[in-house]
N, C-alpha and C positions, 0 to 999 in steps of 0.2 A: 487628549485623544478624541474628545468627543466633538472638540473641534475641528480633529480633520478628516472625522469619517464621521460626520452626523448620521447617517443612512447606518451603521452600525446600531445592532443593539445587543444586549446579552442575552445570555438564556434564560432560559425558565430554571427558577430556583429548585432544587432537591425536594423542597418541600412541598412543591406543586406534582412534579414529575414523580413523585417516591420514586425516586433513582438512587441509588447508590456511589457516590463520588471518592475517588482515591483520590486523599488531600495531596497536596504538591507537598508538603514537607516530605512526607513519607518518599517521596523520590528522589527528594533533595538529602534525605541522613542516607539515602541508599546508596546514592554518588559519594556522599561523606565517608561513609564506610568503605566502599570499594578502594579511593585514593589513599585509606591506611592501610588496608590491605597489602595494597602495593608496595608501600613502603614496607612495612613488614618484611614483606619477601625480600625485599630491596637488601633491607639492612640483614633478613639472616643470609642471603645470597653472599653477601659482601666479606662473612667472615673468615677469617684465615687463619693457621696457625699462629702468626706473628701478633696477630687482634685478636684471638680467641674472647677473652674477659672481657677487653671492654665493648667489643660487637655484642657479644651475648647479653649483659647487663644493659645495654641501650637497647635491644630488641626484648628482653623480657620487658623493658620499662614501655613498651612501645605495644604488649602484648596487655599488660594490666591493664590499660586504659582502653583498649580494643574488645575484651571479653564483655565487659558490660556494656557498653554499647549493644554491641553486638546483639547481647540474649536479650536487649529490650526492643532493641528494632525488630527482632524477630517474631517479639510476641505482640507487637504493632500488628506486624504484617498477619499475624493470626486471627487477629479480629478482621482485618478485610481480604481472607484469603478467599472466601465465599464471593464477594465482588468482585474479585480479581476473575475468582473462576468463570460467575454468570458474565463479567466485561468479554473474556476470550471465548468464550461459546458464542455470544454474541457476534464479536467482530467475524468467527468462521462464517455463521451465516449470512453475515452482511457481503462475507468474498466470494460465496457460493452466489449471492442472488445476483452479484455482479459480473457472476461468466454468466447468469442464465441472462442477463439483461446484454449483455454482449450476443450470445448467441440469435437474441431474439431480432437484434439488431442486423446481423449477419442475415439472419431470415426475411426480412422486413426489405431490405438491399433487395435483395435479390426477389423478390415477390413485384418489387418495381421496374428491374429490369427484364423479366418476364411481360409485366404489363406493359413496357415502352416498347417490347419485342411484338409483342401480339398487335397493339396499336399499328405499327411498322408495318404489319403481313397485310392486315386490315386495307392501309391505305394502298398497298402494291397489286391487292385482288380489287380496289374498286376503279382501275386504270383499265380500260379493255383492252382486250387480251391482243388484237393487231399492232397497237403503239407499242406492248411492251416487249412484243415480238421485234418490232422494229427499232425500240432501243436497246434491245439484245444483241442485234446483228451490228448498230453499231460500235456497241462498245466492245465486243468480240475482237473484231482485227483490230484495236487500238491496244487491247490487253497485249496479243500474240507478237505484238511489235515491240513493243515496252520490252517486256520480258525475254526479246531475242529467240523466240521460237521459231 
């Protein structure tokens, strides 16, 4: 990779940044879990009178193996629920500083179109005032024709 984006570099390690990082496993057994999940519902979904036993004994056997999991991911995610919290307060006001940086931008527009307005009057009052009389009255009956008046 580092041959096809030399200009790439990584980041600054956790231990420089004291940052806080949620390991990729932990999202990786969270996908794991949810796809048993599913299955779970899948197979109790799927039981009927005529499969009662052996739906049921495939889905408890499909439950045993899911509980533990389960309560250890969970006490995973306990230890970095604190990161998780400070990452999501985080990202709000990284969304908030990016409507103000939007609207600043909206302001900035229009501060310049203002100036290119003002520029505009500027250049229209240093024409004296006879010429502009006089290119008034021509372009007067050319409007009134145009427009079918």
């Amino acid at each position: 990779m580092k041959k096809q984006f030399p200009i790439l570099k990584r980041g600054e390690s956790a231990l420089v940044t004291k940052r806080k990082h949620i390991p990729t496993w932990l999202f990786k057994q969270s996908v794991n879990l949810i796809r048993q999940k599913q299955a779970i519902e899948a197979a109790i979904s799927s039981i009927t009178p005529l499969n009662a036993g052996k739906k049921r004994e495939e889905a408890a056997a499909m439950l045993d193996k899911f509980f533990p999991r389960l309560e250890a991911h969970l006490g995973q995610v306990k230890k970095y629920q604190a990161t998780i919290d400070y990452l999501t307060q985080e990202n709000e006001g990284l969304k908030e500083r990016v409507k103000d940086e939007g609207s600043i931008k909206r302001q900035l527009e229009a501060a310049k179109l203002k100036q290119e307005n003002e520029q505009l009057r500027q250049f229209i009052n240093k024409i004296p005032p006879e010429v502009r009389r006089e290119i008034q009255q021509r372009h007067t009956p050319q409007q009134v024709k145009s427009h079918g008046l």
